[in-house]
TORKOL-4160 file (C-alpha; in steps of 0.2 Angstrom, whole numbers, padded with zeros to 4 digits, m for minus):
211
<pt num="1" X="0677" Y="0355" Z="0494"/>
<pt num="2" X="0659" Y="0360" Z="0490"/>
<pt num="3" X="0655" Y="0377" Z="0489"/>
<pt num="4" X="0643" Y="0385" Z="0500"/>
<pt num="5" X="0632" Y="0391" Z="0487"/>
<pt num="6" X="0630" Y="0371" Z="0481"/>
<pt num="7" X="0628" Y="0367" Z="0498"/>
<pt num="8" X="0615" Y="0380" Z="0499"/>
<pt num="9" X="0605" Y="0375" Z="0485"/>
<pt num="10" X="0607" Y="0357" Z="0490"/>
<pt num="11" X="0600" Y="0362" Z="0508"/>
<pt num="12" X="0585" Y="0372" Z="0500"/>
<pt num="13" X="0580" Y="0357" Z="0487"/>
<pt num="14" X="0576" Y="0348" Z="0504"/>
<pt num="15" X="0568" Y="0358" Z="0516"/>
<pt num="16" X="0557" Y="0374" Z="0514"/>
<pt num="17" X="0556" Y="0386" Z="0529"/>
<pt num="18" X="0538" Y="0390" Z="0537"/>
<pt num="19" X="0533" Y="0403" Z="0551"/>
<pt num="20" X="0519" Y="0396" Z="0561"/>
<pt num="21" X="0504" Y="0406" Z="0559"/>
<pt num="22" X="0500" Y="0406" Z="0577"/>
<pt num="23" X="0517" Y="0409" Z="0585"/>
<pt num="24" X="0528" Y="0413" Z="0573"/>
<pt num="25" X="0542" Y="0402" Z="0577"/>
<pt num="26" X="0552" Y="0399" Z="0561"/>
<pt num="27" X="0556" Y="0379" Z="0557"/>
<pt num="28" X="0563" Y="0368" Z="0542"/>
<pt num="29" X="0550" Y="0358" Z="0536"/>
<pt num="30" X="0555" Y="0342" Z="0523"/>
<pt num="31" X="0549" Y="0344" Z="0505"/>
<pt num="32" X="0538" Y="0329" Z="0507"/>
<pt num="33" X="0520" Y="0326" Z="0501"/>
<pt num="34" X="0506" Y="0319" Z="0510"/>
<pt num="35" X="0514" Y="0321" Z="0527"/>
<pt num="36" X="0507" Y="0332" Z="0538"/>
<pt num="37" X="0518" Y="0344" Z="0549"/>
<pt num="38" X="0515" Y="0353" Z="0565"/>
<pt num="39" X="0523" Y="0366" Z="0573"/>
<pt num="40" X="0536" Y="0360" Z="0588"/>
<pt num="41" X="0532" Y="0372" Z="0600"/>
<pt num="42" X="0513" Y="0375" Z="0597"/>
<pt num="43" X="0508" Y="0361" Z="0589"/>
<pt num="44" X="0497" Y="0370" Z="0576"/>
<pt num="45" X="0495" Y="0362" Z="0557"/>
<pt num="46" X="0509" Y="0370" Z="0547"/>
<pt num="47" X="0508" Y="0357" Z="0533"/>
<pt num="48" X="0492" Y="0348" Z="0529"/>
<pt num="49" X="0499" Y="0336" Z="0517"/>
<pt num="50" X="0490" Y="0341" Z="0502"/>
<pt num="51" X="0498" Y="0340" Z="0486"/>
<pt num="52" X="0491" Y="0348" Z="0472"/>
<pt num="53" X="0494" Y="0351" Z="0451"/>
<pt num="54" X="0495" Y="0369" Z="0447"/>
<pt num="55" X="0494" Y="0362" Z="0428"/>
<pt num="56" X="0477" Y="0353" Z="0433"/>
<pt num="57" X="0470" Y="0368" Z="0442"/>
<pt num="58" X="0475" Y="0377" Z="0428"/>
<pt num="59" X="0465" Y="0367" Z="0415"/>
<pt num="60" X="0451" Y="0366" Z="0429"/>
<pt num="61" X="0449" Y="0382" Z="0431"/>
<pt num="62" X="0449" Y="0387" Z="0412"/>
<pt num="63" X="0436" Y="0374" Z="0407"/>
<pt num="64" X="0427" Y="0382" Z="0422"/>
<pt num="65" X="0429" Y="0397" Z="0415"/>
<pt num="66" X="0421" Y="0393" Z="0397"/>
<pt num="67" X="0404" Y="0386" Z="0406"/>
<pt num="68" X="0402" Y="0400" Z="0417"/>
<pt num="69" X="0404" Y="0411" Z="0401"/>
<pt num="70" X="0390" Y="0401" Z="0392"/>
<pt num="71" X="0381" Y="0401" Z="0411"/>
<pt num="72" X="0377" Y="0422" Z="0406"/>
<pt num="73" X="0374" Y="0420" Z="0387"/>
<pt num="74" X="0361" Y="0406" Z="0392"/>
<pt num="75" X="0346" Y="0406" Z="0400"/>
<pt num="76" X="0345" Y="0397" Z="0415"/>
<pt num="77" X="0324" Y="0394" Z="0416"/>
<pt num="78" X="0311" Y="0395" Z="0404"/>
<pt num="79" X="0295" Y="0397" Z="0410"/>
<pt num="80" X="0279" Y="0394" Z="0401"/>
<pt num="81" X="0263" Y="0399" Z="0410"/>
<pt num="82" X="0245" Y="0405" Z="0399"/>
<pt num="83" X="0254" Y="0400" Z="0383"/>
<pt num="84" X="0267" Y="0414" Z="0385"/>
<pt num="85" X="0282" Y="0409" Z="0388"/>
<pt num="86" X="0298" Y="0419" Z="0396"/>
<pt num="87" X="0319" Y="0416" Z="0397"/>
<pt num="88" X="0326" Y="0421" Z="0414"/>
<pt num="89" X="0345" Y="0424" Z="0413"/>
<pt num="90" X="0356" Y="0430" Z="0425"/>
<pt num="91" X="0358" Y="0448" Z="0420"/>
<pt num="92" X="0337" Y="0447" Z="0417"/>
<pt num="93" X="0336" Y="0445" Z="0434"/>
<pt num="94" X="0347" Y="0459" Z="0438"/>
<pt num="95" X="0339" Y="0469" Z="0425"/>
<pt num="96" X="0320" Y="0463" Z="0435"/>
<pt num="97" X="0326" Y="0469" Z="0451"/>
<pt num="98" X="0328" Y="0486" Z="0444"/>
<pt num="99" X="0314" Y="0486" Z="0435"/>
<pt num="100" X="0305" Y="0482" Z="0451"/>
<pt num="101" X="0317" Y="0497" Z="0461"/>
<pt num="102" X="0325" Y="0484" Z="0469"/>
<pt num="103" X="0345" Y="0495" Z="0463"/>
<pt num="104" X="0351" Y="0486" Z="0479"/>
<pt num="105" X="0347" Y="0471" Z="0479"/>
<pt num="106" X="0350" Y="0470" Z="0460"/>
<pt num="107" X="0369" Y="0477" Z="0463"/>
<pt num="108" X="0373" Y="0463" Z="0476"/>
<pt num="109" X="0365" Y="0450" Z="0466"/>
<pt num="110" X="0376" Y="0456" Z="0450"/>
<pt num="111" X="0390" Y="0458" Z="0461"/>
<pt num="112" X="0390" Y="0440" Z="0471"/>
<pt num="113" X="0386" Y="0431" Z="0455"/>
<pt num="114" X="0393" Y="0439" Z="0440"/>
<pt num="115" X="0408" Y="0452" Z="0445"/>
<pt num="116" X="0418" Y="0444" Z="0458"/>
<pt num="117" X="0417" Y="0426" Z="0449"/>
<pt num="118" X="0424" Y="0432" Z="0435"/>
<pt num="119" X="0439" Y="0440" Z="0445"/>
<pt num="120" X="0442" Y="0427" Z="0454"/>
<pt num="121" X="0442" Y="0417" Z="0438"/>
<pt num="122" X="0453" Y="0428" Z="0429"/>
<pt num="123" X="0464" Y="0429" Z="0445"/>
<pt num="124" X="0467" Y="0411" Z="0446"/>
<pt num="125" X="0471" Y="0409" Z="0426"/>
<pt num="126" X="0484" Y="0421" Z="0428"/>
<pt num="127" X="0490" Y="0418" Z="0445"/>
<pt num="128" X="0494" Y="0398" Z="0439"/>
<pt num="129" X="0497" Y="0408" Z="0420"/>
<pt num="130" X="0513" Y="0415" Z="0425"/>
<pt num="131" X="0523" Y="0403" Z="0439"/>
<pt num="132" X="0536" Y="0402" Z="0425"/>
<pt num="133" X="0541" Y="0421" Z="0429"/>
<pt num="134" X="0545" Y="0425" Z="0445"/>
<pt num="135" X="0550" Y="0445" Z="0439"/>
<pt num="136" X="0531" Y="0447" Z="0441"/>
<pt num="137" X="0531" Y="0441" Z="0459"/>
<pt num="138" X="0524" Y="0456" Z="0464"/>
<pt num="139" X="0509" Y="0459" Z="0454"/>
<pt num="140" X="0507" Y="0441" Z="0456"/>
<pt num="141" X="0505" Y="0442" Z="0477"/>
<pt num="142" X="0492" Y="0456" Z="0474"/>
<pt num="143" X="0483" Y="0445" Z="0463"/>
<pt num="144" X="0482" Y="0431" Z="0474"/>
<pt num="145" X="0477" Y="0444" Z="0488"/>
<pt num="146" X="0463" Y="0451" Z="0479"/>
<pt num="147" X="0458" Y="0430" Z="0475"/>
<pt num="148" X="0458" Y="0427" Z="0495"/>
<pt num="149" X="0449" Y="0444" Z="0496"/>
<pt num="150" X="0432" Y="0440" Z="0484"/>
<pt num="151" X="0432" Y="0421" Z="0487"/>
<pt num="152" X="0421" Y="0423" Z="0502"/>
<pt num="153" X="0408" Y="0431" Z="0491"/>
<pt num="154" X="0406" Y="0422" Z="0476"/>
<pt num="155" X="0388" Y="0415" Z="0479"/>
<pt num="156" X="0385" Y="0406" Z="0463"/>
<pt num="157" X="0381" Y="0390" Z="0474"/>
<pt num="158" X="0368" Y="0402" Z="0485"/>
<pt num="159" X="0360" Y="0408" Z="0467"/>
<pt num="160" X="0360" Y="0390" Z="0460"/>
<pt num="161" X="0350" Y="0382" Z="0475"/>
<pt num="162" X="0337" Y="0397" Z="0478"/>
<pt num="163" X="0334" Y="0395" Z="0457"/>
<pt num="164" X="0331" Y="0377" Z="0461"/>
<pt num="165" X="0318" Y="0381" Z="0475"/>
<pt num="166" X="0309" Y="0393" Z="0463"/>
<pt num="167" X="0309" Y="0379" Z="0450"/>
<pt num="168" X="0300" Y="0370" Z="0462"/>
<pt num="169" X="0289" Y="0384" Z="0471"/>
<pt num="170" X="0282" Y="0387" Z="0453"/>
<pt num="171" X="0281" Y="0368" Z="0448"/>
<pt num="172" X="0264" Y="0369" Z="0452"/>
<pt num="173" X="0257" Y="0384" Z="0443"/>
<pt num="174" X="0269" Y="0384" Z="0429"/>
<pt num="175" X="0278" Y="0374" Z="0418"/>
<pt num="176" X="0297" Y="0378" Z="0422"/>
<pt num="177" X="0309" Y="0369" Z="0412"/>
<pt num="178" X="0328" Y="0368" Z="0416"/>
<pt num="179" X="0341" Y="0380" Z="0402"/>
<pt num="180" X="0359" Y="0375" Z="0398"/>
<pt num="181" X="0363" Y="0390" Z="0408"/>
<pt num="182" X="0358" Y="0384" Z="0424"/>
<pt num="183" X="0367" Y="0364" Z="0419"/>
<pt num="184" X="0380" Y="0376" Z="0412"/>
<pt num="185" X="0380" Y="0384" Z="0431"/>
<pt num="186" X="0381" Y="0367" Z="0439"/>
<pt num="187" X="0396" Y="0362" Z="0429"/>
<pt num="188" X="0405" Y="0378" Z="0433"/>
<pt num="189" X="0402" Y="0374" Z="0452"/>
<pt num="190" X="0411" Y="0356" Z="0451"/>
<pt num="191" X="0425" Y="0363" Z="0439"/>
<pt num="192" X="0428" Y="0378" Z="0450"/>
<pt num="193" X="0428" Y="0368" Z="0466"/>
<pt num="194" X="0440" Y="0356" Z="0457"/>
<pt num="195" X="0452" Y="0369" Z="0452"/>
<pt num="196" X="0451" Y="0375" Z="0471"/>
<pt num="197" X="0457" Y="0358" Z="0477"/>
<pt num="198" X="0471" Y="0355" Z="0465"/>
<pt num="199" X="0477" Y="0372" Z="0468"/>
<pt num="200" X="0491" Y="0372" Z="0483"/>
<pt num="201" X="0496" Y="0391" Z="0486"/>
<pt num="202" X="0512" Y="0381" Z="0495"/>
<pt num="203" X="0517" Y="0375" Z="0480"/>
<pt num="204" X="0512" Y="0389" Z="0471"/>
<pt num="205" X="0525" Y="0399" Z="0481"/>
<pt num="206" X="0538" Y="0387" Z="0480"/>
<pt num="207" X="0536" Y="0383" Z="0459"/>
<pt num="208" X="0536" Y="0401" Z="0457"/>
<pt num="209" X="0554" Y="0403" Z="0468"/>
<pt num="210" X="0561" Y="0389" Z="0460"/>
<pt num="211" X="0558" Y="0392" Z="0443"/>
């Protein structure tokens, strides 16, 4: 006879429960990639049969994390205008706005493109960090609750295109040439979106139960 714990393990290898988000009913769902599963009695999307690699996002989001370091020790634009010529980094234009009693404007623009990247950096490094210690389960669903909380406003994308417009709004009365911060930028964008894409909370959830 097999036990019910075997059986139960057997059963759970299989299958993973899900609770639809719009009506709560509670259904087995296979543990099968690249199928999509909809709810059977609302019909809502429950899985959307992406499979991702929590090692990938993992190394994504660390190399990521490397160019949006040399993004801040960089300048992103030099401009060069009557001989004189001036660096313009992302803290400089922090510091400009202050200078120029702008505080508010300078707050959000330090807090959108420098704070809550680097949380949600440093969130997703440790969220996919620790999946091999599930006694840290708890800190880790506040972490990944504080991730869903400041994604929405990590504008480095918004900051990337209005410094390309100004490049090209100044084109014609100053010479504006490209930094490695701004390529630096760039690179961060692809790498960050990439590590976003790899990274399934579902089988997030599930590694970190099963391991």
């Amino acid at each position: 006879m097999i036990s019910d714990s075997v059986k139960a393990k057997h059963f759970a290898g299989k299958y993973h429960v899900r609770a639809c988000h719009d009506c709560d009913a509670i259904q087995r769902i296979p543990r099968t990639k690249y199928i999509k599963y909809r709810c059977i009695r609302c019909n809502a999307l429950l899985e959307d049969g992406r499979s991702g690699n929590l090692y990938q996002a993992l190394a994504l989001n660390l190399s990521a994390m490397i160019f949006f370091i040399l993004a801040n020790a960089f300048p992103i634009v030099a401009i060069e205008a009557t001989g004189n010529t001036v660096y313009a980094t992302i803290i400089g234009v922090v510091e400009a706005l202050h200078d120029q009693n702008m505080n508010l404007v300078g707050l959000v623009v330090m807090i959108t493109t420098i704070i809550f990247p680097s949380l949600d950096l440093l969130c997703t490094a440790m969220l996919l960090g620790f999946t091999k210690y599930p006694y840290l389960s708890a800190a880790l669903a506040y972490l990944f609750r504080l991730r869903s909380a400041i994604k929405p406003w990590n504008m480095i994308e918004i900051f990337v295109l209005g410094t390309l417009v100004a490049i090209v709004k100044l084109g014609s009365i100053a010479s504006v040439l490209p930094g490695i911060g701004l390529w630096s930028l760039c690179t961060f964008i692809v790498l960050s979106a990439a590590s976003s894409q790899a990274f399934h909370p579902v089988e997030f959830w599930e590694k970190l139960e099963y391991e």
